[in-house]
VOLUMBA-503009 format. One line per 8 residues: for each residue x, y, z of C-alpha. Coordinates in steps of 0.25 Angstrom, whole numbers, m for minus. Example, Ala and Ser with C-alpha at 12.3 -4.5 7.8 and 13.67 -1.06 7.14 Angstrom:
49,m18,31 | 55,m4,29
! end
This chain:
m99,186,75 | m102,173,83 | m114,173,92 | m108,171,106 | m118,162,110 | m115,151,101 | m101,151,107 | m106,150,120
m117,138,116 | m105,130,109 | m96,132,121 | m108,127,131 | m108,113,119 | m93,112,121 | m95,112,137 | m103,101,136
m98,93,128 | m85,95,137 | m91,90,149 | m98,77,142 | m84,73,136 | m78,76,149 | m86,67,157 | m84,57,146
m69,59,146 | m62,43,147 | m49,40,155 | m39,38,149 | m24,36,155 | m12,45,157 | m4,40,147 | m14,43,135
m12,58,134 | 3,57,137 | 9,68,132 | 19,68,119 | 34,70,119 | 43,76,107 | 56,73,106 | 59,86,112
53,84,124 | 40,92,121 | 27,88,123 | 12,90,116 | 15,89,101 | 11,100,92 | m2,91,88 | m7,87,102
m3,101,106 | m13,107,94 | m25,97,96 | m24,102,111 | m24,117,109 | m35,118,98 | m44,108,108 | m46,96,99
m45,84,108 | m53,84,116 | m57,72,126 | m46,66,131 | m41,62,146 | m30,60,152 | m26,53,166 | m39,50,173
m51,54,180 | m52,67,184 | m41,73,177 | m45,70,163 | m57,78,166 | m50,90,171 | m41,89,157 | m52,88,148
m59,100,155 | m46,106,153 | m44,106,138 | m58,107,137 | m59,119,143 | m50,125,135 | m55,120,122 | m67,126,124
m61,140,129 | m54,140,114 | m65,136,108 | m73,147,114 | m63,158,110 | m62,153,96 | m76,150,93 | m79,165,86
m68,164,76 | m72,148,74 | m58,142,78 | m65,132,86 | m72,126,76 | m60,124,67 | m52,118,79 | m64,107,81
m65,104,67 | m48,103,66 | m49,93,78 | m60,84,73 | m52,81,59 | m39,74,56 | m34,65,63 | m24,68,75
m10,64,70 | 1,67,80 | 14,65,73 | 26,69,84 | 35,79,76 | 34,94,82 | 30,98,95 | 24,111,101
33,121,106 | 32,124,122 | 30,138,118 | 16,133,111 | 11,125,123 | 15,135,133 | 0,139,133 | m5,125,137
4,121,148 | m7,118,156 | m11,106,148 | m3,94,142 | m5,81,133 | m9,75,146 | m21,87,145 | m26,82,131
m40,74,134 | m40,61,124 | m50,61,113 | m62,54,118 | m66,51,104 | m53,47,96 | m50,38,108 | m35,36,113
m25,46,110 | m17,41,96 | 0,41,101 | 8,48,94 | 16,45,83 | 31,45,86 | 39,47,74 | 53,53,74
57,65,71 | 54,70,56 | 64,77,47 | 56,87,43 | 57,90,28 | 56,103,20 | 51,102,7 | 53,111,m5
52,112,m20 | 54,124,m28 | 48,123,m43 | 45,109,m45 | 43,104,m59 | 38,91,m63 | 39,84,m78 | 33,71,m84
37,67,m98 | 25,64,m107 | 30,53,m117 | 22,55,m129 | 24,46,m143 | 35,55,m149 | 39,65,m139 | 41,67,m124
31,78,m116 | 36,85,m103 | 24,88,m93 | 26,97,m83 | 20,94,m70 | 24,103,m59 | 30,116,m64 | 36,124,m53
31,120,m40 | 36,126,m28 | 34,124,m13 | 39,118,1 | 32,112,14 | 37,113,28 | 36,101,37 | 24,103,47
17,106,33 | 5,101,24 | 9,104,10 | m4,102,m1 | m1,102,m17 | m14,104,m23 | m21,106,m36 | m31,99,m47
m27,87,m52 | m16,86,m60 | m9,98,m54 | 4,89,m51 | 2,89,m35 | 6,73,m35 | 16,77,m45 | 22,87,m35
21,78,m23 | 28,66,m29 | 37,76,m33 | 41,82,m19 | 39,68,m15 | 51,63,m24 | 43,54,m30 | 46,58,m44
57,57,m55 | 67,69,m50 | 70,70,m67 | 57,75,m68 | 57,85,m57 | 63,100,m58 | 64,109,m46 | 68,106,m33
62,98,m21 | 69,100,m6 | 66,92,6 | 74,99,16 | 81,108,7 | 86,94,m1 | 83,87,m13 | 74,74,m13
82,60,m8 | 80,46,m6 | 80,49,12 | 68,57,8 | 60,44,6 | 59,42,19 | 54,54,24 | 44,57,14
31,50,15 | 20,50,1 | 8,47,2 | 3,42,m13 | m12,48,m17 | m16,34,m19 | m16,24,m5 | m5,15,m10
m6,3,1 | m7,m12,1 | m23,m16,1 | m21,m27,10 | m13,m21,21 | m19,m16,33 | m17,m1,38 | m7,m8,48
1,m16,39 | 1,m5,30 | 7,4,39 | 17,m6,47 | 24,m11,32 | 26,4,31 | 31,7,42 | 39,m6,43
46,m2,28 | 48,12,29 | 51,17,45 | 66,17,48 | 75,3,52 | 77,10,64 | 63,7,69 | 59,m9,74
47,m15,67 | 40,m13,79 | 42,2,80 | 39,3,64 | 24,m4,67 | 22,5,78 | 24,16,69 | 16,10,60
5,11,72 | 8,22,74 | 4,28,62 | m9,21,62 | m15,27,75 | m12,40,69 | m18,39,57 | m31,33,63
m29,19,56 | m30,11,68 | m46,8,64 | m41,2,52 | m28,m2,54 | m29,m17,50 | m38,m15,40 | m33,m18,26
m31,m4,17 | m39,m10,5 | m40,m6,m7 | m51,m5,m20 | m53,m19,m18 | m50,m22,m2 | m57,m16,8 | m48,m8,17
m48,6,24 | m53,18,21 | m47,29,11 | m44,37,21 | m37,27,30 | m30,24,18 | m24,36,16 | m20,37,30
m13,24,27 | m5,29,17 | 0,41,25 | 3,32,37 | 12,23,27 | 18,39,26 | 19,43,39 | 24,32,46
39,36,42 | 38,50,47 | 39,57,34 | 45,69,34 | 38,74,22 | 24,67,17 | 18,67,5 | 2,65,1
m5,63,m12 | m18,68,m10 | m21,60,2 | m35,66,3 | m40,60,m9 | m52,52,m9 | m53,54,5 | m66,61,12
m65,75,18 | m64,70,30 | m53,58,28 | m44,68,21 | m45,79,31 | m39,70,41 | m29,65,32 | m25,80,29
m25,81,44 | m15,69,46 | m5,77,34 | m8,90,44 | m5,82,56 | 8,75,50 | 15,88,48 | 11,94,59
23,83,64 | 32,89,54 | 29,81,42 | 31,89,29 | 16,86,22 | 11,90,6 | 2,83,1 | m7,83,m13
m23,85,m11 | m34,89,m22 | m44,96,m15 | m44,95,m3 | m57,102,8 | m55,115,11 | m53,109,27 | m40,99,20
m34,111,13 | m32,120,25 | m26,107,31 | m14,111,23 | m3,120,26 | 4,122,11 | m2,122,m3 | 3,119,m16
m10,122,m26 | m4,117,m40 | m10,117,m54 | m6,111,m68 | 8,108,m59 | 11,124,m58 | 10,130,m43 | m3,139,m41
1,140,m27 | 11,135,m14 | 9,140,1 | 1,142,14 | m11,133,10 | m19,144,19 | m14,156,11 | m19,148,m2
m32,156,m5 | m25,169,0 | m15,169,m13 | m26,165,m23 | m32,176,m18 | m22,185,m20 | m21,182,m35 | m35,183,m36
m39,170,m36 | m51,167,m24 | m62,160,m22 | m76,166,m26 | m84,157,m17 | m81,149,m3 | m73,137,m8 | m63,125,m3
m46,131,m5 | m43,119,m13 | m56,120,m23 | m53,134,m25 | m37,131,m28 | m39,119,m35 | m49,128,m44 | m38,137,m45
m30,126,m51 | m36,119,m59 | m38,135,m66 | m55,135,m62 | m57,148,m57 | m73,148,m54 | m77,154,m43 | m63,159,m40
m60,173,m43 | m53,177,m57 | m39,184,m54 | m39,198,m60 | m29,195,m68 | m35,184,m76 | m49,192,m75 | m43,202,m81
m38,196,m93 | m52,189,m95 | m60,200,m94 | m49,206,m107 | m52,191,m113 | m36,189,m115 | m40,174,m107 | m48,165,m111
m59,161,m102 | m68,151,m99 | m81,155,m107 | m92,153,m95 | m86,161,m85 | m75,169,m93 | m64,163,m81 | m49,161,m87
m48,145,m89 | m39,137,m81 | m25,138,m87 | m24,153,m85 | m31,153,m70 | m19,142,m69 | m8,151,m76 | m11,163,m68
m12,155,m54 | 2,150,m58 | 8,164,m61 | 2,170,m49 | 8,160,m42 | 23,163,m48 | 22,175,m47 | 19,178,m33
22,169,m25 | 32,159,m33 | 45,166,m30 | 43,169,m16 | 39,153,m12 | 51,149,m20 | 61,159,m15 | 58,155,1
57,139,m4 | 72,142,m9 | 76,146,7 | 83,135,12 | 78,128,25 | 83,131,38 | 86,115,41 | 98,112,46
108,100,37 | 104,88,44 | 89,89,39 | 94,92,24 | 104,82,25 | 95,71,29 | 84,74,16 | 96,73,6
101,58,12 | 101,49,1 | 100,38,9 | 87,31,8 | 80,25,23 | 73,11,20 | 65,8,33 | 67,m7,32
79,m16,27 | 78,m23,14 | 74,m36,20 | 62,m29,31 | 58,m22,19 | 55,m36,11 | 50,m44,24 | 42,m30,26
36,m31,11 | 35,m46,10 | 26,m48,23 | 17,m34,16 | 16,m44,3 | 11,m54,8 | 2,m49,17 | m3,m39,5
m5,m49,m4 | m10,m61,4 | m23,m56,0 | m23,m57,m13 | m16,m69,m15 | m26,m76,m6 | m39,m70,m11 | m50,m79,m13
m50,m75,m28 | m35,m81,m30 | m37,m92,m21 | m49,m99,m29 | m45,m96,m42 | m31,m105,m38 | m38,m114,m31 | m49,m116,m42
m38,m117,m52 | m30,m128,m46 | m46,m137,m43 | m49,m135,m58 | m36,m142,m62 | m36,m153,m51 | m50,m157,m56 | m45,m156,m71
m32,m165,m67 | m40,m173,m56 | m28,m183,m54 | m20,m184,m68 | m12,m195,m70 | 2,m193,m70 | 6,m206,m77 | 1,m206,m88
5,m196,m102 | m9,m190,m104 | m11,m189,m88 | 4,m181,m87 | 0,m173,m99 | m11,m169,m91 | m4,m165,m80 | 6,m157,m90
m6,m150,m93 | m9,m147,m78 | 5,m143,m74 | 7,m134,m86 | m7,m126,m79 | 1,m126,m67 | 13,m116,m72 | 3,m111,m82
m7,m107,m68 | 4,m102,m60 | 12,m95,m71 | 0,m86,m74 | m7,m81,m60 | 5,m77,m53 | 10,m68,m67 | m3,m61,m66
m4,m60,m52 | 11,m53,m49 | 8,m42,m62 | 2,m35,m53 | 10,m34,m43 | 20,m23,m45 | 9,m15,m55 | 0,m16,m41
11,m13,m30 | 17,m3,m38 | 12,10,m31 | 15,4,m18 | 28,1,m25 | 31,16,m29 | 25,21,m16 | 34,14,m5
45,14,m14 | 45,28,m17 | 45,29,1 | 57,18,1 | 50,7,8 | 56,m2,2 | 67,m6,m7 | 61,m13,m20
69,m27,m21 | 64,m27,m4 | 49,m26,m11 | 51,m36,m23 | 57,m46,m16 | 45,m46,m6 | 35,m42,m17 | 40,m55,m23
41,m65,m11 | 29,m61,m4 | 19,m66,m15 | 29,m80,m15 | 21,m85,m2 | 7,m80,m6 | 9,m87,m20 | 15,m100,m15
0,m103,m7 | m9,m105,m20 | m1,m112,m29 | 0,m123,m17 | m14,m124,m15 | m16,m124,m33 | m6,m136,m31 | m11,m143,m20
m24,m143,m29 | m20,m146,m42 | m8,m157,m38 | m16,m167,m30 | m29,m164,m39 | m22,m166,m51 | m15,m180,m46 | m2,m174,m49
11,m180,m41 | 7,m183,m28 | 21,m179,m21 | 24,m169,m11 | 38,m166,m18 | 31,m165,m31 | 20,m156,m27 | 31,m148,m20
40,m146,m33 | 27,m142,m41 | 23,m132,m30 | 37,m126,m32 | 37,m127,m45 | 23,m119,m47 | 28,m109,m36 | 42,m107,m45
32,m104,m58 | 22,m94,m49 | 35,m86,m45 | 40,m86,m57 | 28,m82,m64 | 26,m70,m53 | 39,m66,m57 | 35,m64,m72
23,m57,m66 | 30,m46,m58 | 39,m43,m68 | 29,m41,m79 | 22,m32,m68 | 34,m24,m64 | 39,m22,m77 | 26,m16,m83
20,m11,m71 | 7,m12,m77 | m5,m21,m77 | m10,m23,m89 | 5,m23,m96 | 8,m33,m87 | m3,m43,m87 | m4,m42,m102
12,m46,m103 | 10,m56,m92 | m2,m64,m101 | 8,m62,m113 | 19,m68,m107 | 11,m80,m97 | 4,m83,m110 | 18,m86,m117
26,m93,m107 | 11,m103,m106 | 11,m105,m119 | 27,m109,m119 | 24,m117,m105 | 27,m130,m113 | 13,m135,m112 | 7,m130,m125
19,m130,m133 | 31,m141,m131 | 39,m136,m145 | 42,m120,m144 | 51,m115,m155 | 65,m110,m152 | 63,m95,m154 | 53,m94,m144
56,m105,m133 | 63,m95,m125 | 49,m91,m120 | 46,m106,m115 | 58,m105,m105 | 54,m91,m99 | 40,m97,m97 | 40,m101,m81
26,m109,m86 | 36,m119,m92 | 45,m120,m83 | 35,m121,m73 | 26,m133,m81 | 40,m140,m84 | 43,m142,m69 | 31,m147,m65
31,m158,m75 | 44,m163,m70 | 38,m163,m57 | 27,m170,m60 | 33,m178,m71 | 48,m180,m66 | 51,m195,m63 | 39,m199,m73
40,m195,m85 | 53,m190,m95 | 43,m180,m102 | 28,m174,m102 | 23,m166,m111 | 36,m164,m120 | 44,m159,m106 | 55,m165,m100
56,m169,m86 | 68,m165,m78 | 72,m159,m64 | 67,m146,m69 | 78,m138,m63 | 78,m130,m77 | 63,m124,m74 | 66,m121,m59
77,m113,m64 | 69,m106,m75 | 59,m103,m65 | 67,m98,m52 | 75,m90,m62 | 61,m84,m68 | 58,m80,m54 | 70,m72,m51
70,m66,m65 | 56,m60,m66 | 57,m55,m51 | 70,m49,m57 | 64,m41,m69 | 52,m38,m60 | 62,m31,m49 | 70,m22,m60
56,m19,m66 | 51,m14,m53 | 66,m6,m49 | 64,0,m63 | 53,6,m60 | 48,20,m58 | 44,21,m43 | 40,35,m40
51,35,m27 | 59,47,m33 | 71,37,m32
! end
């Protein structure tokens, strides 16, 4: 029984404080605490009409002087005569500690029925005092309506075949899972490690190959399509986002790429806005997101990017790879608050965590707890410890839910009660046990959790998940389109994705490192060829000798540079694809070009170095044709480099064929060998640093001398050919190499 007089001493604290916050109450104008209209007319959404009636927003003003003080007194009046009633039974307490967490997220979707306001007709939006500390109220975020979206699956499997040297071995994954998620629901898969619970999610995500997959998955009673695409969002466990992008620009390209055609660019970065004022990134909006080796925002800002890139196309149904990890208790409570919040708005929610607090865990409203891929349990997250219970399974000491359930799975039973019927066969010794404390070992706590299961709850979840829905045929209809919805035409989507390339990779291509290792390169050789003469047979072998390091130089660096291109991009690749962003040839063709720009800049600057150092030419045609003629090699070369990457997709593979095969068409430059046999001289011919080395003799060379070095000089029109032709033709393999593979987009 609670002492009286401590109620009474908190509600004399709580007057008090009322009154120093009244009298420092500011003004703000009508317009601030306007009130918010559905499409149906009604006001007070369902989240401002919560935060009213439990109290938790207190000190803000509306319209000015006198009035705002009578509004304040008002509501908090009658926070206080709740709190009061509610302070035995601790109600209060909760309702502060509720208010003080997460962060508010007002997405417009339902709307409170006139029959749950009738009792606080007295007050309105305009009644709502603004929060002296969080400042401004955030607007709303206008969205249009959302098709909501039923998800179901009934005995899911899952397979991966294990290659071995002589035979092929079938894993079994998922065996049997069942389960469904309303919208306005939080549904959490969770389980040790290794359990399958990003398995299942990609799964129900249709981010996996259908061939491998046996049971069924409905979205609105219909299987999976490409129209679901664009209504699913997936947030990946890992922050896939461009470094060197702000919050904003990350944001805005999203929005930009995925939002409907129907909206202006203007509307589409609004939206983008939008987003950021309600997930509190306005602090860091233009700050870059960073990585291991950039300084950028903070993990948990990250992660709230990653959902905005989500949210911003008013999914119907989002999906989150433990979204909490590595997070503080803190940080990952108001991102579980923000899942809470965006299905409030009718937004169908699951999501993987691994071991959440015991304050995140009654945050959800379902539960999927699986184990060694078999289903231990699905259902009301709240009634969780009640069914464990009734098999005889229940904590022997206060503990967190989700330790005493992941205990469970993982088969470790200390300090959780031995069920009578495994205690039983352990006292008859027909079980082995775990000599120190004569417990069953894991695989049998696991093999009976699983039978319990089955064999009392299975058939009954599964029979009412075989009910149809009671939706009418336009929503069904509209999940089984075929018909896939870019956001952008094919020509927005590659000015979209060129201007995000070059301001991505700006950085790097003009990093300090880069610019003074070129810059020193092309010094080195001007003070080593310090004005050469050009007339002379010794001088112009010298020269030969200069211009071969030339195609030798920017044959190799851009190679090694482009490896890494699609081996790097290729989760950002997989993960807007797999969300149809974008169309792939809209992608290479601005992965491609964008870098043009960025590599014409150094190779100028080596040239402009080198050419007037060395005393080579001094025309300003002449200098132009060996500037194209290097840029023609550097294109070509990054060719060769993006294809060796998107064909092997694997850095060490590729950079150790990329030194086999630079190595060979330097060696066949036509430098260090004039006379190649026959059998192998087709190599000579596929090597751009002899086509490259050829050209800029006869530029050099043409009108002076018939021949240098044992080459002919002519119009070279044969090695511009060669070389244009090299361009096309490894961008070509490197495209089929890239719509070859395996994206995890369940197309």
């Amino acid at each position: 029984m609670e002492n009286p007089m401590n109620s009474i001493t908190l509600a004399i604290t709580k007057s008090d404080q009322l009154v120093m916050e009244t009298q420092a109450a500011p003004k703000t104008t009508a317009n601030e605490a306007a009130p918010v209209t559905s499409d149906s007319g009604e006001t007070l959404s369902r989240k401002s009409s919560k935060r009213f009636m439990m109290g938790a927003s207190p000190g803000r003003s509306n319209g000015g002087g006198n009035k705002n003080n009578t509004h304040i007194w008002k509501s908090r009046s009658a926070q206080m005569k709740l709190d009061m009633e509610e302070l035995s039974s601790g109600a209060a307490l909760s309702r502060a500690s509720s208010a003080s967490l997460g962060l508010s997220f007002s997405f417009t979707g339902f709307t409170v029925p006139p029959d749950e306001i009738a009792d606080f007709k007295p007050f309105s939006d305009d009644d709502i005092p603004e929060d002296i500390e969080a400042g401004p109220s955030k607007p709303k975020f206008q969205t249009e309506p959302t098709l909501p979206l039923y998800l179901k699956f009934i005995d899911v499997t899952y397979k991966v075949t294990t290659k071995g040297m002589k035979t092929c071995e079938y894993r079994d994954i998922l065996n049997g899972i069942s389960g469904a998620v309303n919208p306005g629901e939080v549904l959490a898969l969770m389980g040790p490690s290794g359990s399958g619970k990003t398995t299942l999610l990609n799964l129900l995500g249709g981010r996996l190959n259908p061939s491998s997959v046996g049971g069924s998955v409905t979205y609105n009673d219909q299987p999976y399509s490409k129209f679901l695409k664009s209504r699913i969002g997936f947030v990946t466990q890992d922050d896939v986002l461009f470094p060197h992008l702000t919050v904003k620009e990350t944001l805005t390209y999203a929005a930009r790429l995925r939002l409907s055609k129907a909206l202006s660019r203007q509307q589409k970065e609004k939206r983008a806005i939008d987003v950021i004022r309600e997930l509190g990134l306005e602090r860091c909006q233009d700050t870059m997101i960073g990585s291991s080796f950039v300084r950028g925002v903070s993990g948990g800002e990250r992660k709230r990017v990653c959902i905005g890139n989500e949210i911003i196309i008013n999914p119907s149904l989002l999906f989150l790879d433990e979204p909490t990890s590595g997070l503080d208790s803190t940080t990952a409570l108001r991102t579980v608050q923000t899942l809470h919040d965006i299905a409030e708005a009718g937004k169908t929610v699951v999501t993987t965590i691994h071991q959440p607090s015991s304050r995140l865990f009654h945050k959800f409203d379902k539960l999927i707890l699986l184990g060694k891929g078999s289903l231990l349990y699905f259902g009301r997250a709240s009634e969780v410890m009640v069914y464990f219970s009734s098999i005889g399974c229940s904590p022997l000491i206060a503990m967190n839910p989700a330790e005493f359930l992941l205990d469970l799975a993982n088969g470790n039973i200390n300090d959780i009660s031995v069920p009578s019927e495994l205690e039983d066969k352990v006292q008859m010794g027909t079980l082995e046990t775990e000599t120190r404390n004569e417990k069953p070992p894991p695989t049998v706590v696991h093999e009976y959790l699983t039978e319990a299961y089955e064999s009392r709850v299975a058939e009954n979840q599964k029979k009412q998940l075989m009910t149809p829905l009671p939706l009418d045929d336009e929503h069904k209809l509209k999940v089984s389109s075929s018909k896939r919805e870019w956001g952008a035409s094919w020509w927005e989507q590659y000015c979209i994705l060129f201007c995000r390339g070059i301001k991505e990779r700006r950085h790097d291509y003009f990093s300090w490192l880069r610019i003074t290792q070129v810059l020193s390169t092309a010094v080195i050789l001007g003070l080593l060829w310090w004005n050469s003469d050009t007339k002379s047979t010794r001088g112009s072998q010298d020269q030969a000798g200069l211009l071969f390091f030339i195609a030798v130089f920017w044959g190799f660096f851009p190679v090694f540079t482009a490896i890494f291109t699609f081996p790097q991009e290729r989760a950002m690749l997989n993960k807007e694809r797999a969300a149809d962003m974008y169309r792939l040839s809209a992608y290479f063709l601005a992965r491609t070009t964008s870098d043009l720009p960025l590599d014409l800049i150094l190779p100028v600057l080596f040239l402009l170095v080198v050419y007037f150092m060395a005393g080579l030419r001094q025309s300003v045609g002449l200098f132009f044709y060996s500037m194209l003629t290097v840029f023609l090699c550097i294109v070509a070369a990054q060719g060769l480099g993006l294809a060796i990457g998107a064909t092997l997709m694997d850095l060490k593979r590729a950079t150790t064929l990329a030194s086999v095969i630079v190595m060979t068409f330097m060696l066949a430059g036509g430098y260090f060998v004039k006379k190649v046999p026959v059998f192998i001289s087709w190599i000579r011919y596929m090597s751009f640093n002899y086509h490259t080395y050829k050209l800029l003799l006869k530029v050099q060379y043409q009108d002076i001398m018939p021949l240098v070095n044992g080459i002919k000089i002519d119009n070279g029109l044969r090695e511009v050919v060669a070389l244009v032709a090299m361009i096309f033709g490894y961008r070509l393999l490197a495209y089929l190499s890239l719509r070859r593979m395996k994206l995890h987009s369940g197309s």
